[in-house]
C-alpha positions in Angstrom: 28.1 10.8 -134.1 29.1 8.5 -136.7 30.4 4.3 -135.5 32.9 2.7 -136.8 31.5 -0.7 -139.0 31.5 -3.6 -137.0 34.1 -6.0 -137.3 32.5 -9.3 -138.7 34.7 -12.4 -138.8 34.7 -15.2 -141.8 31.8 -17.6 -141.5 33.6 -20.6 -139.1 36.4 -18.3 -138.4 38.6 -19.9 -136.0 42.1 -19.6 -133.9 44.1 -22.8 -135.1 46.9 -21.7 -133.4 49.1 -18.7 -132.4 49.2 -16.6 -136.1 47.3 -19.6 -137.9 43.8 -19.0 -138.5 41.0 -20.7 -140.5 37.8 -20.2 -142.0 35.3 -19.5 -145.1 35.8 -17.5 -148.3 35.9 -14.3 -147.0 33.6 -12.1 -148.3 33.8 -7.9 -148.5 32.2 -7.5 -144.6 35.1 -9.6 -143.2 37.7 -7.3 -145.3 38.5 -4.8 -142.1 38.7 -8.0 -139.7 41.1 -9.6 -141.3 43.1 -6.6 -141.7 43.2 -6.9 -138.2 44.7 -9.7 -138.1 48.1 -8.5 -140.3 47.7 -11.2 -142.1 51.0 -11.8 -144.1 49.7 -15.3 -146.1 46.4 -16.1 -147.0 45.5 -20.1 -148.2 42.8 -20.3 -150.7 41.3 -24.0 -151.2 39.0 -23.0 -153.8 37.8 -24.0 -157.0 38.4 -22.4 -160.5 40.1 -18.6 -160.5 39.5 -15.4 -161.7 39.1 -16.8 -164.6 35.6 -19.0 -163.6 32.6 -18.8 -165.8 30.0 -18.3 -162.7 30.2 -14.7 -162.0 29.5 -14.7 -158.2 32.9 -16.9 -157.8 35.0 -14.3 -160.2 34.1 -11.5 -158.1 34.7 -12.6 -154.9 38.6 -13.9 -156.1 38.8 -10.6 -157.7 37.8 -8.8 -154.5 40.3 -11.1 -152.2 42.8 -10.6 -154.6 42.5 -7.2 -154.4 42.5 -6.8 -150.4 45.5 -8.9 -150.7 47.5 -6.5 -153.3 46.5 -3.3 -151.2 47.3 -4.8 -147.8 50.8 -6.6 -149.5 49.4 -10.3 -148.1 50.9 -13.1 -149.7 47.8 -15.1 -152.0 48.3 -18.9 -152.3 45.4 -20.4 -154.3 45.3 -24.2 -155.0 42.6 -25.1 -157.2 40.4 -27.4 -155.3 36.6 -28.6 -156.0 34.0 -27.8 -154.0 33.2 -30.6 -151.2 30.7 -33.2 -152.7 30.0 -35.9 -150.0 34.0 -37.5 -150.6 37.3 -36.4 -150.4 38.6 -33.2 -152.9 41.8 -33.4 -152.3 45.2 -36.2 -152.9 47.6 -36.6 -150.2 50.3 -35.2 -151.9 48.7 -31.4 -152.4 47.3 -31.4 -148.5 51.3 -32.3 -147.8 52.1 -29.0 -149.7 49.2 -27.0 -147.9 50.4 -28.3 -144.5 54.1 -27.7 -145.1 53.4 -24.2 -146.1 51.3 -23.8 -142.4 54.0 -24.8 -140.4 56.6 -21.9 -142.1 56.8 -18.8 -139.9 57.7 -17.0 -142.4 54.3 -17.4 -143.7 53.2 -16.3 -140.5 50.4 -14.5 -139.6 48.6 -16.9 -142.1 44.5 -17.3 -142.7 43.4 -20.9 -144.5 40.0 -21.2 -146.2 37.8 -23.0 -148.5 34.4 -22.2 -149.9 32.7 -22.8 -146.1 35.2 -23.5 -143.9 34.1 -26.7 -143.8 35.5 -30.2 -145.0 38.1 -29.4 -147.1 39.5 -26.7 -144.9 38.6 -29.2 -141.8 40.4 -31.9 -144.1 44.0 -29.9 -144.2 43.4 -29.1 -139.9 43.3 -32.8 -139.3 46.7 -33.8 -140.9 48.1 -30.8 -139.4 46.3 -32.3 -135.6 47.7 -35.7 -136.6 51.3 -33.8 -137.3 50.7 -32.5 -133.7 50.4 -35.9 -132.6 46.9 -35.6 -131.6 44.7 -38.7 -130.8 42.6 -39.2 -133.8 39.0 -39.3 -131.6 39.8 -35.4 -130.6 40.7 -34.8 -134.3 37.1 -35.7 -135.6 35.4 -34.0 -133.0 37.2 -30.8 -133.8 36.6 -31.2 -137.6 32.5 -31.7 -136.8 32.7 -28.9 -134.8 33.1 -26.7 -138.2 31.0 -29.0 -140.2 26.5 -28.0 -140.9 24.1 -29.6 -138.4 23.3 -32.2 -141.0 26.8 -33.3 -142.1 29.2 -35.8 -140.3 32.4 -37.2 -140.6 32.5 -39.4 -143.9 34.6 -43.2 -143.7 36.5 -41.9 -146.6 37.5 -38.5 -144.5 38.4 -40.6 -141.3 40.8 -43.4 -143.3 42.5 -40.5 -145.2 43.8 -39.1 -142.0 44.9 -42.1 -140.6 46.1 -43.9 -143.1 48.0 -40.1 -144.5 51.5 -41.1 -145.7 52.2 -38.2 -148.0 55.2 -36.7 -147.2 55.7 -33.1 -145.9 58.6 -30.8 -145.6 60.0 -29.8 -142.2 62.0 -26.4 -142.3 64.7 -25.5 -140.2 62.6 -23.0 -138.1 59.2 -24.2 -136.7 56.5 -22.3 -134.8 56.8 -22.9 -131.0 53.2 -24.7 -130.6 54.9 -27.8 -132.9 56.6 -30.1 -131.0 57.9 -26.9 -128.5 59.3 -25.2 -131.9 62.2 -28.3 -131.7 62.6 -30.7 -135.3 62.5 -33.8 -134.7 64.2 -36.6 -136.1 61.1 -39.1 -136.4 57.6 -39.2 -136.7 55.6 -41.9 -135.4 52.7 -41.9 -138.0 54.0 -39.6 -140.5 57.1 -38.8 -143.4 58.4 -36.1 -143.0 61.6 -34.2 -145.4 63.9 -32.4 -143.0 65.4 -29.3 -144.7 68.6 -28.7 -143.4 69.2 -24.8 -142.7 71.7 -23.5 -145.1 75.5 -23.7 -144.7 77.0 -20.8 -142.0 79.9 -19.3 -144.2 83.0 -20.1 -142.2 85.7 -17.5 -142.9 88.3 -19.6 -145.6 91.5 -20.7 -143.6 94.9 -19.9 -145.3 96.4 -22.7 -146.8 99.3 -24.5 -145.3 101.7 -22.5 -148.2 100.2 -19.2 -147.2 100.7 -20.1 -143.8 104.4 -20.7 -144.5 105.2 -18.1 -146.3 103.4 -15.5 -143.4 106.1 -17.5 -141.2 109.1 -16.8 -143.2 108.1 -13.4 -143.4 107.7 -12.7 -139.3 110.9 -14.4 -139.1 112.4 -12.4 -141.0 111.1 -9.6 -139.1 112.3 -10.7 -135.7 116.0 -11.5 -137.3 116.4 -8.2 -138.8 114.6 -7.0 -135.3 111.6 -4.8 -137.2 110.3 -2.0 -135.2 107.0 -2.9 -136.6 107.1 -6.6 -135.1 108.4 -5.4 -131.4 105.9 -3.0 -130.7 102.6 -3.9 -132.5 103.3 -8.0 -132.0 105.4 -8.4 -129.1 104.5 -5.3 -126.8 100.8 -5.1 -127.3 100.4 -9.0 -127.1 103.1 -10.9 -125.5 103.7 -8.5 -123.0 100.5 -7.7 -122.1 100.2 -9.3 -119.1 103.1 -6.8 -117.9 104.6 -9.6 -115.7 108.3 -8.8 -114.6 110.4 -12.3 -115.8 113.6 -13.5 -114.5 115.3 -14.5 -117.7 118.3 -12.8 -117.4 118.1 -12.0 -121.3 118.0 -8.5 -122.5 114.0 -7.4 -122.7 114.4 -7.3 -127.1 115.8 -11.0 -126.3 112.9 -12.2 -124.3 109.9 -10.7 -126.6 111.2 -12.5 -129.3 111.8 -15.7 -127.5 107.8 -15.2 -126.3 106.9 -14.1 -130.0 108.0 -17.2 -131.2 107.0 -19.5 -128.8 103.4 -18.6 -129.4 104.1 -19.3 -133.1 105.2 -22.0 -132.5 108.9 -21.2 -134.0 111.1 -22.7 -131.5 112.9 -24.9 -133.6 113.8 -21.7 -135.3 114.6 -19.7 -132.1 118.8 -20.8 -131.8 119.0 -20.0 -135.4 118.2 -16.3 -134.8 120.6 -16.7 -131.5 123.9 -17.8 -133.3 123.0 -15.0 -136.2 124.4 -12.7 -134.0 121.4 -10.3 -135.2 
């Protein structure tokens, strides 16, 4: 009886949040986990392309890219070195990596870097300080992911908390940020509010269109239309099917109610001495 492979997470694989996940470069044993996951974005924080001269690194973008075609996820690469004992990244591009996490659109979405490590750790901080996490539960999450001999650097700590780069806010936010409600300030960070696009509203008629629709259901009433009495007056000023004691003929009182509700009664004696 033949078994199913095993399912074999990324090295450092980790929930982030509800439909956010992190990790290392996967690699082709981790291919049927992540397709688990219905992954719908995947973040790659890795250096060179497809293009790259060592061989090793071409395949294993050529094999992600090709998971990513067959399984119709969304690959977002940003070119980013390999961690060397400082900081491999500005501000600026972890502000676009973070304001692309916090889109549910994106959503279920998988972040990586070569190991999982400190550049992948580096993007999970400013996201915890976005959360408005204490910074001393921050580090001790990003040394969880880090080797045995590795530690938080000075340089890694003072980019976090001194992080000013500005990242963009959409209209709709996941539910685990700030209860899924934008706010209006940040107390450590800049943020861009995007404001949701404009509801179409339904184009009123202009004040001469409005007129001349007047003119023409007075007209109507005067020369007492069939249309006007039984579409207009019968099927919505009367209803309510409330007897009335004006003592004026029933034609006399639907137009007195038809024009009242358009607000005609200036116009109402005219139509009286017509004699019509």
């Amino acid at each position: 009886m033949m078994t199913a492979p095993p399912l074999i997470p990324p090295l450092r694989f980790q929930i982030v949040e509800e439909n956010l996940y992190r990790g290392a470069f996967p690699s082709l044993k981790n291919y049927r986990f992540l397709r688990r996951l219905k992954l719908k974005t995947i973040i790659s924080l890795t250096p060179g392309d497809v293009s790259s001269a060592d061989i090793r690194e071409f395949n294993s973008h050529e094999d992600l890219r090709d998971f990513c075609q067959n399984e119709g996820v969304k690959l977002i690469h940003f070119n980013v070195a390999k961690h060397a004992g400082m900081v491999m990244m500005t501000p600026n591009l972890v502000a676009r990596v973070v304001s692309l996490m916090i889109r549910v659109e994106n959503y279920p979405l998988y972040v990586h870097c070569r190991d999982g490590g400190n550049n992948t750790g580096l993007v999970i901080m400013v996201l915890r300080r976005l959360q408005n996490w204490n910074l001393s539960s921050i580090f001790i999450e990003f040394m969880r992911h880090l080797k045995a001999s590795e530690t938080l650097s000075r340089e890694e700590s003072q980019f976090v908390e001194s992080f000013r780069a500005v990242i963009d806010v959409p209209p709709t936010i996941p539910k685990w940020l700030w209860q899924g409600r934008v706010p209006t300030y940040h107390p450590t960070m800049q943020l861009n509010i995007i404001s949701p696009p404009p509801s179409k509203v339904p184009k009123s008629p202009s004040n001469k269109e409005t007129t001349r629709r007047r003119q023409e259901i007075m007209q109507d009433i005067t020369k007492g239309s069939k249309r006007v009495e039984t579409s207009l007056i019968r099927g919505l000023l009367l209803a309510n099917g409330r007897k009335s004691d004006d003592p004026r003929s029933g034609k006399e009182q639907s137009q007195s109610r038809l024009i009242q509700g358009l607000g005609l009664e200036g116009l109402y004696p005219l139509t009286r001495r017509s004699g019509r």
